[in-house]
C-alpha positions as CSV (number, residue, x, y, z in Angstrom):
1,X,16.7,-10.1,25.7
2,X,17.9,-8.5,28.4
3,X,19.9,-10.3,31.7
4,X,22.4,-9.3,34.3
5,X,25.3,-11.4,33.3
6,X,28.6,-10.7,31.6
7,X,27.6,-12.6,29.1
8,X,23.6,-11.7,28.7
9,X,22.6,-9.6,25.4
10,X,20.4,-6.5,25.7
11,X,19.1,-5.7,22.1
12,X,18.4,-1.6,21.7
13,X,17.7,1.0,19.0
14,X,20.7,2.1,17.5
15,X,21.9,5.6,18.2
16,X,24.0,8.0,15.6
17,X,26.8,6.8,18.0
18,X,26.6,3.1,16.7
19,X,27.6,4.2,12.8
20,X,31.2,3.5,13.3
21,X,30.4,0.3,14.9
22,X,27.7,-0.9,12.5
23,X,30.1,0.5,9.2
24,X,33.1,-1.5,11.0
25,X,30.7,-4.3,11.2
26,X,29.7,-4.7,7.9
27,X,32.7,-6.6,6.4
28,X,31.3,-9.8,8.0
29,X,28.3,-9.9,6.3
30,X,30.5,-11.5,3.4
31,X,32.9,-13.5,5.4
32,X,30.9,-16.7,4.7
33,X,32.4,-16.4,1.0
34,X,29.8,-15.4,-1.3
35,X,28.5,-17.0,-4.5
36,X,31.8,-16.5,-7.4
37,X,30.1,-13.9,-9.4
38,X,29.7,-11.6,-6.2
39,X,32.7,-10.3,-4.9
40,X,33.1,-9.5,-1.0
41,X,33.6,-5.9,-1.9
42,X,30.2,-5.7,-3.8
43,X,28.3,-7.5,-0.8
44,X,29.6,-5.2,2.0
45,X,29.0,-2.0,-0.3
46,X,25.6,-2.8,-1.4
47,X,24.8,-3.2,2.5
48,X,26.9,-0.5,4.0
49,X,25.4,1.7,1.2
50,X,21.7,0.9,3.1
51,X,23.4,1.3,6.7
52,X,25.1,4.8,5.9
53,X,21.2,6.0,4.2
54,X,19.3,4.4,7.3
55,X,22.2,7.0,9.6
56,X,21.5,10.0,7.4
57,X,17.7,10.0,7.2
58,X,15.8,6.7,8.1
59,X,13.4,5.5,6.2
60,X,9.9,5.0,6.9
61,X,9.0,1.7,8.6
62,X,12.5,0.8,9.5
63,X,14.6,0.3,12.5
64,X,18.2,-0.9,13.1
65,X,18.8,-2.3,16.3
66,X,22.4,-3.0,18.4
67,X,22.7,-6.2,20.4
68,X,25.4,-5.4,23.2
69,X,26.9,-7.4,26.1
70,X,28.8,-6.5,29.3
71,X,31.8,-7.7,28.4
72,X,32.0,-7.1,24.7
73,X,30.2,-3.6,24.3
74,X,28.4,-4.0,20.7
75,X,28.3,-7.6,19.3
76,X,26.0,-7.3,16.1
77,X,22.8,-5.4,14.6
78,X,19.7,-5.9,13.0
79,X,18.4,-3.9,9.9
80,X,14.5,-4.4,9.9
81,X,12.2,-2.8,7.4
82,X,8.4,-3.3,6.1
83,X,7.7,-4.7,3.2
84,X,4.9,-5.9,0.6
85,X,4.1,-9.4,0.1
86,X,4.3,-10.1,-3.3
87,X,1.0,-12.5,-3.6
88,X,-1.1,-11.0,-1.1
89,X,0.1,-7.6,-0.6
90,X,-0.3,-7.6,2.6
91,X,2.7,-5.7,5.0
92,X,5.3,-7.7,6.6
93,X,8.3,-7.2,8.6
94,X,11.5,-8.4,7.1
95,X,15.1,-8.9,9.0
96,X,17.5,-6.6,5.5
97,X,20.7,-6.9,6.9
98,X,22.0,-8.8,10.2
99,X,25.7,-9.3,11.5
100,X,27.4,-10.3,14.7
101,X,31.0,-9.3,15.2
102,X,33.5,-11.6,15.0
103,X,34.4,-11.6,18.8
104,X,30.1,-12.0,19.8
105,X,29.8,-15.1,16.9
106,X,28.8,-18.1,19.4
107,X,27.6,-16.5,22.2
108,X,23.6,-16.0,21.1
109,X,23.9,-12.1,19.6
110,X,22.4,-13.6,16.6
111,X,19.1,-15.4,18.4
112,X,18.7,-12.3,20.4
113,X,18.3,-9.6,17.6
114,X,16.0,-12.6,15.9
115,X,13.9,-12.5,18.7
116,X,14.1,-8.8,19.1
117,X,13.4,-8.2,15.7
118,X,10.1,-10.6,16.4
119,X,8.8,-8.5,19.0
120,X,9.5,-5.1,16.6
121,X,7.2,-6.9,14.0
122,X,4.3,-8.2,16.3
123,X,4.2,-4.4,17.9
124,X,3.7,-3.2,14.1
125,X,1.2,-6.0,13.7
126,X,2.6,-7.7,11.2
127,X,1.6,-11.4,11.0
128,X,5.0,-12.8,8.8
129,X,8.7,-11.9,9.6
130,X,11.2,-12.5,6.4
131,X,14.8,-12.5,5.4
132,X,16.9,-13.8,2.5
133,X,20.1,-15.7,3.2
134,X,22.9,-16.1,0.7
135,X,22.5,-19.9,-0.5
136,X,26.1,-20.8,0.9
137,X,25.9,-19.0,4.3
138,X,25.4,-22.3,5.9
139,X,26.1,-21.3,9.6
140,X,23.3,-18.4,8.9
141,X,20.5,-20.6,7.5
142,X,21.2,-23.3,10.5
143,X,20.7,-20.3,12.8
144,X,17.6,-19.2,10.9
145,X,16.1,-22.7,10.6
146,X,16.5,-23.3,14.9
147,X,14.6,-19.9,15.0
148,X,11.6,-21.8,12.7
149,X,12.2,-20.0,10.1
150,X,11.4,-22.0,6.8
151,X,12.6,-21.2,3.3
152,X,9.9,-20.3,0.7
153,X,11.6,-19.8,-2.4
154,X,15.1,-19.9,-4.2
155,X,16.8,-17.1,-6.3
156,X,18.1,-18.7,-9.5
157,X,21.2,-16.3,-10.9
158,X,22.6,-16.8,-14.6
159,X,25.6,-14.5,-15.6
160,X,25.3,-14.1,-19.0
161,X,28.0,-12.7,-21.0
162,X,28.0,-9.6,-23.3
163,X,27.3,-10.0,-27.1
């Protein structure tokens, strides 16, 4: 989405000079409160831990991109990569990892790098765009639902203790 306003969001491809912003980023990717047997810590790791490989050598298929304004500079990213379908096996785009900072929540970051990451999957042809949403991230889903996304399945978790 790109516009001329202090307030319009241009979506890019990140550049090595993004790391610091997407690593100081990352924290908010469990600021909704996660389920009680993940801890924020383990969230942000596991994701940052995908970030810092996609900075040292991309992989294949993949693409982060930066959503920016005027008048905040970078506001949020998008993590895309292709993957399988599971029953048809057929290649798909699917959005791995996406956060707005805390000063760009509101103002439409998030529906841009949607509809950027939209356009990345039509140009790879791919006929089905996917994410997963933590259960509780309720401001997330509501986003995801105005884009017309639809959930498909639920992840069912049991801890179980050690014998």
């Amino acid at each position: 989405m790109n516009g001329g306003g202090e307030d319009s969001v241009r979506v890019r491809p990140a550049r090595a000079e993004d790391r610091a912003f997407v690593l100081e980023t990352a924290p908010r990717l469990a600021a909704f409160g996660p389920p009680e047997w993940r801890t924020p810590e383990e969230v942000v790791e596991g994701e940052a831990r995908t970030l810092r490989a996609f900075f040292e050598r991309p992989p294949e298929g993949a693409m982060l991109l930066v959503a920016e304004t005027a008048a905040i500079g970078p506001a949020g990213f998008a993590y895309l990569e292709t993957l399988r379908d599971y029953f048809t096996g057929e290649a798909h785009a699917h959005v791995g990892i996406l956060a707005v900072s805390e000063r760009a929540e509101g103002r439409g970051v998030g529906s841009a790098l949607l509809a950027a990451a939209e356009d990345w999957a039509r140009s790879r042809g791919a006929r089905t765009l996917t994410l997963n949403v933590f259960e509780g991230n309720r401001r997330a889903r509501a986003l995801y639902e105005r884009r017309g996304f639809l959930p498909e399945s639920l992840r069912y978790v049991r801890r179980l203790e050690k014998s």
